[in-house]
VMD Tcl script that builds the backbone (N, CA, C; Angstrom):
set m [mol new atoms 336]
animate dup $m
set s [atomselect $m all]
$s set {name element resname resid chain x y z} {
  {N N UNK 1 A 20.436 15.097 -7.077}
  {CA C UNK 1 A 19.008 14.939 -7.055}
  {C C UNK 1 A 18.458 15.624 -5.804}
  {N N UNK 2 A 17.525 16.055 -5.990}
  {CA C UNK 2 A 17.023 16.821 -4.943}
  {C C UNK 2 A 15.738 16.393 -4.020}
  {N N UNK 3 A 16.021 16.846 -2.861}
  {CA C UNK 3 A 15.102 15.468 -1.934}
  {C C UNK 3 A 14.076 16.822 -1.297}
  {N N UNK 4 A 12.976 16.514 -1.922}
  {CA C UNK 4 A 11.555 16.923 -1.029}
  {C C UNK 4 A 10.960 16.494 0.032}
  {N N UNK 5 A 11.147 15.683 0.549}
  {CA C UNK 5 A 10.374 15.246 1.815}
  {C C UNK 5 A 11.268 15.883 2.848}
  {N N UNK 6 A 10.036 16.382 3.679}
  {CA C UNK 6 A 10.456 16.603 5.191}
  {C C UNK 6 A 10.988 15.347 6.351}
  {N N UNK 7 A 12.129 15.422 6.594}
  {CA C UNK 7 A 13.051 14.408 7.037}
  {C C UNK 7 A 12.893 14.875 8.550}
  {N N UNK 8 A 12.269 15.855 9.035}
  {CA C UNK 8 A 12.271 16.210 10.039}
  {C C UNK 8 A 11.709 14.649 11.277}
  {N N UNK 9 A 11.007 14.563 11.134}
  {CA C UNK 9 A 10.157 13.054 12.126}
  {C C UNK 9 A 10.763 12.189 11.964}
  {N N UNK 10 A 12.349 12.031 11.166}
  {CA C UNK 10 A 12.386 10.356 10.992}
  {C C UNK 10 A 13.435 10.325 12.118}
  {N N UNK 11 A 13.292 8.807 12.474}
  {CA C UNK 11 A 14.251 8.452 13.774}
  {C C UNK 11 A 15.409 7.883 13.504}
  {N N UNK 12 A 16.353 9.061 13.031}
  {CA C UNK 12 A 17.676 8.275 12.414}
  {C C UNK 12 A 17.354 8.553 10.511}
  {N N UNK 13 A 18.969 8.210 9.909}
  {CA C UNK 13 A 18.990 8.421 8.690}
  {C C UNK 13 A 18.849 6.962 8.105}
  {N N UNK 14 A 17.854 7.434 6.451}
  {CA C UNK 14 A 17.186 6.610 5.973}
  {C C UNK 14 A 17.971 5.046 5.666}
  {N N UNK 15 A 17.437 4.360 5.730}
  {CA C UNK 15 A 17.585 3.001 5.543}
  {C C UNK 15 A 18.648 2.927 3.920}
  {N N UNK 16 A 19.484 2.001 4.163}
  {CA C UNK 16 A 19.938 1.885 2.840}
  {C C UNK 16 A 19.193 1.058 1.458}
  {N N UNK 17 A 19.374 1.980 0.700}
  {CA C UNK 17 A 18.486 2.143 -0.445}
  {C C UNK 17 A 18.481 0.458 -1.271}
  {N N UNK 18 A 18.713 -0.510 -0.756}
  {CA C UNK 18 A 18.480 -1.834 -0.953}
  {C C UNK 18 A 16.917 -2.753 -0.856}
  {N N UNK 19 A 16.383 -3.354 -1.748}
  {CA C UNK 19 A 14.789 -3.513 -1.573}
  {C C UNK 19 A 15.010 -4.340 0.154}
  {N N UNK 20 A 15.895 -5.218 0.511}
  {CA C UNK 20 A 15.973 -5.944 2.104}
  {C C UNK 20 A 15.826 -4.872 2.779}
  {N N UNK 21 A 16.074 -3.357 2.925}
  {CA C UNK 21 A 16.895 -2.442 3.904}
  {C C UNK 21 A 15.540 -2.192 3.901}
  {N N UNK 22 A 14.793 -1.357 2.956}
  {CA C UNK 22 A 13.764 -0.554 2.995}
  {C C UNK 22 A 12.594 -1.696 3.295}
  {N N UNK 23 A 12.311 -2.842 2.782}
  {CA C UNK 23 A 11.002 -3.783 3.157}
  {C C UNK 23 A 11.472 -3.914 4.327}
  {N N UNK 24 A 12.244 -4.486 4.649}
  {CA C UNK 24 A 12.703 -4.362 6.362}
  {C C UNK 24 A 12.996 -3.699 7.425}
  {N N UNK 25 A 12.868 -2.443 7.477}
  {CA C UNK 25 A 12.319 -1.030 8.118}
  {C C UNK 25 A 11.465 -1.273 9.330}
  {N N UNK 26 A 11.403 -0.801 10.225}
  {CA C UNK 26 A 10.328 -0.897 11.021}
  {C C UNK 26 A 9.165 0.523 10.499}
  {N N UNK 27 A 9.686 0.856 9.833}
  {CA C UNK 27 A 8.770 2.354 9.612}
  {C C UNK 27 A 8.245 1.663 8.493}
  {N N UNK 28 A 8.000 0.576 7.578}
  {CA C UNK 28 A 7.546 -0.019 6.257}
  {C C UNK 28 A 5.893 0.962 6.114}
  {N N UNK 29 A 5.168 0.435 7.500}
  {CA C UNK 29 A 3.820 0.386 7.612}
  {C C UNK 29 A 3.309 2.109 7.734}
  {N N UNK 30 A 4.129 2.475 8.159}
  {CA C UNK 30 A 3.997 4.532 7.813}
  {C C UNK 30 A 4.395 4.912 6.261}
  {N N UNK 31 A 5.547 4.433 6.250}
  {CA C UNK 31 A 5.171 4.758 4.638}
  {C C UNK 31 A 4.604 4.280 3.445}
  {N N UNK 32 A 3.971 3.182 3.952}
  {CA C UNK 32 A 2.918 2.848 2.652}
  {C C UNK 32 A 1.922 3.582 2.936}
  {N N UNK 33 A 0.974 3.338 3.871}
  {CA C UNK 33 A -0.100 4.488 4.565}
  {C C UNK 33 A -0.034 6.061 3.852}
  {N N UNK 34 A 1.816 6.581 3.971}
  {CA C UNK 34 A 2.117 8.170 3.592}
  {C C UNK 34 A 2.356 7.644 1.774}
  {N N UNK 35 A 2.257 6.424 1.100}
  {CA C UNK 35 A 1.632 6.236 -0.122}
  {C C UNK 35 A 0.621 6.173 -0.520}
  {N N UNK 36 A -0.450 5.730 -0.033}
  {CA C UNK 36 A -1.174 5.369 0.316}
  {C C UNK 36 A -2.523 7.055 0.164}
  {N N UNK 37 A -2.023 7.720 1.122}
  {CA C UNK 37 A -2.740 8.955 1.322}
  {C C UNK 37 A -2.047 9.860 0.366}
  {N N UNK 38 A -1.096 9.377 -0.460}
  {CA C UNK 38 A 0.011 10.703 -1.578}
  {C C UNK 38 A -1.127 10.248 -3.123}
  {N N UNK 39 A -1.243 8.728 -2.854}
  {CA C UNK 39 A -2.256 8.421 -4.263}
  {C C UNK 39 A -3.889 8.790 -3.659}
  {N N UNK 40 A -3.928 8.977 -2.908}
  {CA C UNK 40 A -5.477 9.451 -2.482}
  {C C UNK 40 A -5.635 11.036 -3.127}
  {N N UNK 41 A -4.832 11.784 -2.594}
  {CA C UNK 41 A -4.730 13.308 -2.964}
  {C C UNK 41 A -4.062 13.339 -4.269}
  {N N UNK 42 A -3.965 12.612 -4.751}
  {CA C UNK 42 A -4.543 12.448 -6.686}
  {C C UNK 42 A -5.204 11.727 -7.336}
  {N N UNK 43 A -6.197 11.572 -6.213}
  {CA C UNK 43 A -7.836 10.991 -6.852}
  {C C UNK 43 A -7.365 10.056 -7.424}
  {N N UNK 44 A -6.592 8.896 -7.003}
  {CA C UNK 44 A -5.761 7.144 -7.517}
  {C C UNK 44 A -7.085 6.767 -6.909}
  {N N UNK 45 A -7.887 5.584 -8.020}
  {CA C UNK 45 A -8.898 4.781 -7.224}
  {C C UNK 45 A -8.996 3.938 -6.202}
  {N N UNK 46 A -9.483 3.277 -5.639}
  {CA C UNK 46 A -9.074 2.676 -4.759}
  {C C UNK 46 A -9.168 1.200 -5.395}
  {N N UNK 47 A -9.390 0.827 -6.299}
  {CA C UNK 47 A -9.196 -0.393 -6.789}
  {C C UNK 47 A -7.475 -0.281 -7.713}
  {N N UNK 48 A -7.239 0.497 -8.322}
  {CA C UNK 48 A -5.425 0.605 -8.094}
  {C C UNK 48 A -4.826 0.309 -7.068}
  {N N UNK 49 A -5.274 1.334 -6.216}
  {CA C UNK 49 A -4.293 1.228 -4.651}
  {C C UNK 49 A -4.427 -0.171 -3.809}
  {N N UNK 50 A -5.867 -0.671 -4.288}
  {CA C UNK 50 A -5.305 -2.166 -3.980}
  {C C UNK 50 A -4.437 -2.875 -4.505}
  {N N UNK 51 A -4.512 -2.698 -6.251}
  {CA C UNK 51 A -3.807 -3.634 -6.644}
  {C C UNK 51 A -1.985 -3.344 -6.612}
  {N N UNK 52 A -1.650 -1.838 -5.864}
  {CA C UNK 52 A -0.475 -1.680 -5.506}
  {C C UNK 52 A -0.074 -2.146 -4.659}
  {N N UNK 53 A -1.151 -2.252 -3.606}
  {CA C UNK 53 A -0.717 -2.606 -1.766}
  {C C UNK 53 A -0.686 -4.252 -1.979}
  {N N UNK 54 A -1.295 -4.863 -3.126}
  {CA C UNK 54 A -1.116 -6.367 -3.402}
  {C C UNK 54 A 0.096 -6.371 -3.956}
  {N N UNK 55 A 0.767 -5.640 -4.825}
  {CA C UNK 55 A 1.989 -5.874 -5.274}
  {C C UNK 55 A 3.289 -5.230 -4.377}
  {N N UNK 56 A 2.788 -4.407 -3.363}
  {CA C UNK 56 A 3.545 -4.532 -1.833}
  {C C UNK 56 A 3.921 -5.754 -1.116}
  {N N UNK 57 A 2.863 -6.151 -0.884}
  {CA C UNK 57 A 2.799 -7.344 -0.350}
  {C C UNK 57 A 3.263 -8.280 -1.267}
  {N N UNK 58 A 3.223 -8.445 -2.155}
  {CA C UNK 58 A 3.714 -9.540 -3.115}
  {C C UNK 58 A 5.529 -9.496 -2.854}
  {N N UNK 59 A 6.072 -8.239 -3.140}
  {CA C UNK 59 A 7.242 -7.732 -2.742}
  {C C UNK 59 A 7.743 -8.235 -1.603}
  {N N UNK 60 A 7.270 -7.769 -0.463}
  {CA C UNK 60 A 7.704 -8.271 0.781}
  {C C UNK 60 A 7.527 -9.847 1.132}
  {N N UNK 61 A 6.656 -10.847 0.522}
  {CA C UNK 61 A 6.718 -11.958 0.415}
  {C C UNK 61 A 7.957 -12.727 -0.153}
  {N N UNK 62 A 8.394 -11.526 -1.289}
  {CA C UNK 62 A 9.164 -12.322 -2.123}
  {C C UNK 62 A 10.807 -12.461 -1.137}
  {N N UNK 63 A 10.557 -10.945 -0.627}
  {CA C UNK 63 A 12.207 -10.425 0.286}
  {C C UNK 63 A 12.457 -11.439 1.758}
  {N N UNK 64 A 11.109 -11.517 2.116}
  {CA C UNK 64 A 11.350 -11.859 3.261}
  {C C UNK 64 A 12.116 -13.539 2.948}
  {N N UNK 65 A 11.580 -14.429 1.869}
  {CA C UNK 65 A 12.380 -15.615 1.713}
  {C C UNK 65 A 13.564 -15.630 1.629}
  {N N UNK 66 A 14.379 -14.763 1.425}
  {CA C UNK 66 A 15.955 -14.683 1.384}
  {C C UNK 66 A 16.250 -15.074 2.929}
  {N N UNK 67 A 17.650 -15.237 2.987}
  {CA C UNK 67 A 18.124 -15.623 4.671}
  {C C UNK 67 A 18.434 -14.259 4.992}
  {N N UNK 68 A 18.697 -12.865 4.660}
  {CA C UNK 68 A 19.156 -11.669 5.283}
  {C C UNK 68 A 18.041 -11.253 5.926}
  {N N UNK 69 A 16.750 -11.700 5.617}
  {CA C UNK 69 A 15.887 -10.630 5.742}
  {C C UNK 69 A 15.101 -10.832 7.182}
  {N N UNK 70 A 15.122 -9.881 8.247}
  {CA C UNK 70 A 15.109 -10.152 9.424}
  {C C UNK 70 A 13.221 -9.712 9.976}
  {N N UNK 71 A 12.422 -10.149 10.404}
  {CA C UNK 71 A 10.817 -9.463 10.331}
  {C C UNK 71 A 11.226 -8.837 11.355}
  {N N UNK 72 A 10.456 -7.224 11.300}
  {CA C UNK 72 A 10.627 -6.507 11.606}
  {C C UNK 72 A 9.166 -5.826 12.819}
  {N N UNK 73 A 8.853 -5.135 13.636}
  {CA C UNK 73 A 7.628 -4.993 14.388}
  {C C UNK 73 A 7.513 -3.427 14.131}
  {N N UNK 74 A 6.237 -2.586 14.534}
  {CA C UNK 74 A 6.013 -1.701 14.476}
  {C C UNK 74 A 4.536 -1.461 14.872}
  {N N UNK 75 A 4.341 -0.989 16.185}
  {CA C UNK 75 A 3.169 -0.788 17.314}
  {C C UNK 75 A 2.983 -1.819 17.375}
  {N N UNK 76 A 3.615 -3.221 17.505}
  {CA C UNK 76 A 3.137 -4.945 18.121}
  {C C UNK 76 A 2.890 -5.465 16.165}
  {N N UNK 77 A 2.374 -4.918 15.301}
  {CA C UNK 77 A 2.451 -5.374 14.210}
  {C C UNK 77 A 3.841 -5.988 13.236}
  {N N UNK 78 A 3.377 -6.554 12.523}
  {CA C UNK 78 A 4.345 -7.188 11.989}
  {C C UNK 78 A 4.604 -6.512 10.362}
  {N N UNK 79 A 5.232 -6.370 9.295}
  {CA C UNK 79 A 4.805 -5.284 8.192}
  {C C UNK 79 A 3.722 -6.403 7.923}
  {N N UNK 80 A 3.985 -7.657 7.653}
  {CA C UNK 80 A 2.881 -8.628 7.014}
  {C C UNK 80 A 1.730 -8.024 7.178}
  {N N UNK 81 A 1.586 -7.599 8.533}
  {CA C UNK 81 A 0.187 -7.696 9.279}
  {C C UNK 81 A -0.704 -6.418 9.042}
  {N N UNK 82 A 0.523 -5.227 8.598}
  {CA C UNK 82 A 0.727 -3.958 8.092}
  {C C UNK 82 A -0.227 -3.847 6.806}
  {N N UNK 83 A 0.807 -4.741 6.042}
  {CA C UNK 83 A 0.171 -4.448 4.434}
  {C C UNK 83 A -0.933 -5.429 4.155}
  {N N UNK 84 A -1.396 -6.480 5.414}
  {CA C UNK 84 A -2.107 -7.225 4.469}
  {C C UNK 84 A -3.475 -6.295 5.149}
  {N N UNK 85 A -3.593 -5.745 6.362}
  {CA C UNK 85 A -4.926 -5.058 6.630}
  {C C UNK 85 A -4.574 -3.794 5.322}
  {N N UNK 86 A -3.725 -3.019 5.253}
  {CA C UNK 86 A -3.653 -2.238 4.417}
  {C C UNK 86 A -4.860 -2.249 2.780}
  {N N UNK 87 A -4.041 -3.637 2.473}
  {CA C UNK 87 A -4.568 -4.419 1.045}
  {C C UNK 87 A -6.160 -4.640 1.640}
  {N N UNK 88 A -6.012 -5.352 2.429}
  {CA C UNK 88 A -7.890 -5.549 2.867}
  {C C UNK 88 A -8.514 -4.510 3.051}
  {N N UNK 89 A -8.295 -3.374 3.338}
  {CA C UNK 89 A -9.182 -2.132 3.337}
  {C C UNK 89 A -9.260 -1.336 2.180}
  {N N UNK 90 A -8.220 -1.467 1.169}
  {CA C UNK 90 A -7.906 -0.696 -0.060}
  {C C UNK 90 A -9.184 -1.595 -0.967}
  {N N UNK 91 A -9.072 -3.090 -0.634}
  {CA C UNK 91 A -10.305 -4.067 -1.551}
  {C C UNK 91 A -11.294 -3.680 -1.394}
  {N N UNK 92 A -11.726 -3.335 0.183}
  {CA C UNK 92 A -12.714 -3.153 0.426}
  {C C UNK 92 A -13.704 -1.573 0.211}
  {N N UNK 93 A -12.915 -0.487 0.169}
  {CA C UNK 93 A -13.116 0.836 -0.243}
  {C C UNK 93 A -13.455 0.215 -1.652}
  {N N UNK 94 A -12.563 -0.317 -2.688}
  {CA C UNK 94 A -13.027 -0.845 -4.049}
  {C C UNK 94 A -14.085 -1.074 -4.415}
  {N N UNK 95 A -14.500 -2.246 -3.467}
  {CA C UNK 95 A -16.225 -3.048 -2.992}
  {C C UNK 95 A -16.941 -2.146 -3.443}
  {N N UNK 96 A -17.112 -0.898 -2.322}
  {CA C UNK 96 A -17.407 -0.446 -2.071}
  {C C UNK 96 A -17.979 0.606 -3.576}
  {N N UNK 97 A -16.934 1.416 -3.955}
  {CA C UNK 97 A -16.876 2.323 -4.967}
  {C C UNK 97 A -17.624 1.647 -6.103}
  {N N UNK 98 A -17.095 0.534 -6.412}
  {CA C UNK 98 A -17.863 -0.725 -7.450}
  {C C UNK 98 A -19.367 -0.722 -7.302}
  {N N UNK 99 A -19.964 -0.848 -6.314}
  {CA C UNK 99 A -21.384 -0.846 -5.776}
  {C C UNK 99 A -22.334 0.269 -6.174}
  {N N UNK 100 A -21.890 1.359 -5.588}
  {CA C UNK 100 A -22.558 2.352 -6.029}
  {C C UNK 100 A -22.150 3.792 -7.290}
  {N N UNK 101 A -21.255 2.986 -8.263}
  {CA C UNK 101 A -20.739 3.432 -9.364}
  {C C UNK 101 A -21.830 3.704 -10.366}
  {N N UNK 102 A -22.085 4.883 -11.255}
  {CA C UNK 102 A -22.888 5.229 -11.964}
  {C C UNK 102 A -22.783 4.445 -12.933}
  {N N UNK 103 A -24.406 4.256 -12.910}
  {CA C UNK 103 A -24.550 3.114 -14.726}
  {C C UNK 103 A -25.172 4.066 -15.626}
  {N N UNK 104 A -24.906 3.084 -16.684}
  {CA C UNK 104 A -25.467 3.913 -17.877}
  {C C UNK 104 A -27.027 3.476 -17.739}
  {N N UNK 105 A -27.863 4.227 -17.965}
  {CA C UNK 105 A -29.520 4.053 -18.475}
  {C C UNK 105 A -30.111 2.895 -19.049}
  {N N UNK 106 A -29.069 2.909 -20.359}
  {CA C UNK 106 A -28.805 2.101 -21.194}
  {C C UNK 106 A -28.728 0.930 -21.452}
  {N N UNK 107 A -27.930 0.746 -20.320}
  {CA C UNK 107 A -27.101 -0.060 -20.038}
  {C C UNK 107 A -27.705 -1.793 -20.367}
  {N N UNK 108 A -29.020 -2.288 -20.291}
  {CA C UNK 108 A -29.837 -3.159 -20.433}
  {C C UNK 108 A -30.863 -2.941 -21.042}
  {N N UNK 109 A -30.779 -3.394 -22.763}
  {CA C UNK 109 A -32.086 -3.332 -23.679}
  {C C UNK 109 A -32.852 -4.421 -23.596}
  {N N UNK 110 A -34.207 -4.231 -23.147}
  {CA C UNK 110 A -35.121 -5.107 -22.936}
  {C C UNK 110 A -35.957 -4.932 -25.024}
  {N N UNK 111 A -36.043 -6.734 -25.205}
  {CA C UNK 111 A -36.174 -6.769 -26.886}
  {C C UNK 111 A -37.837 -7.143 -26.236}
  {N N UNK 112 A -38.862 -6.409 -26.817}
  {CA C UNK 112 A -40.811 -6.725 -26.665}
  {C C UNK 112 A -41.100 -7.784 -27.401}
}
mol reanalyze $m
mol bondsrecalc $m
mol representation Tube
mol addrep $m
C-alpha cells in the first residue's frame, strides 16, 4: 500500500496502528485539525464535521475507559480538551451556516 503523506514533521515513527496507540498520541489534536482542514478543502459542511469530531470524541471516551489507556498532553491540553473545543467550533460554524442559509421564496404560503 502506498503511503502519501509527507512524514517529513513527524517526531518519531507512527504510532502503532491500534485504536489505544493512535487516540493516545500526543499528536491526536494535529491530526484531527489536518482532518479537519482535508474535509474543509472538499467543501464537507460544517454540520458533518461536527457530527465527525462528535464521533471523535465519542471514540476517545469510549478508549480512554479501558485500563491501558494512558491521557496524553499536547501544548498543556489534554486530547479531551482538544476535540471537545474542536466539536464546539465545528457546532458552532454549523450555527452559523444554518442562519444565514438560502430559503426558498416559497417557502411560507400565506391562505387570504
Amino acid at each position: 500500500m502506498r503511503d502519501y503523506r509527507d512524514r517529513s514533521d513527524d517526531d518519531g515513527p507512527p504510532p502503532a496502528l491500534t485504536i489505544a496507540c493512535v487516540i493516545g498520541s500526543p499528536c491526536l489534536g494535529k491530526w484531527c485539525e489536518d482532518y479537519i482542514t482535508w474535509l474543509r478543502a472538499r467543501e464537507v459542511g460544517w454540520a458533518s464535521i461536527a457530527n465527525y469530531t462528535n464521533s471523535l470524541y465519542s471514540l476517545l471516551t469510549f478508549v480512554a475507559t479501558s485500563d491501558e489507556y494512558e491521557l496524553t498532553y499536547e501544548s498543556g491540553f489534554t486530547c479531551f480538551d482538544m476535540l471537545a473545543n474542536l466539536r464546539r467550533q465545528a457546532h458552532g460554524h454549523a450555527s452559523t451556516d444554518k442562519m444565514y442559509r438560502k430559503r426558498d421564496a416559497n417557502w411560507m404560503v400565506r391562505e387570504s
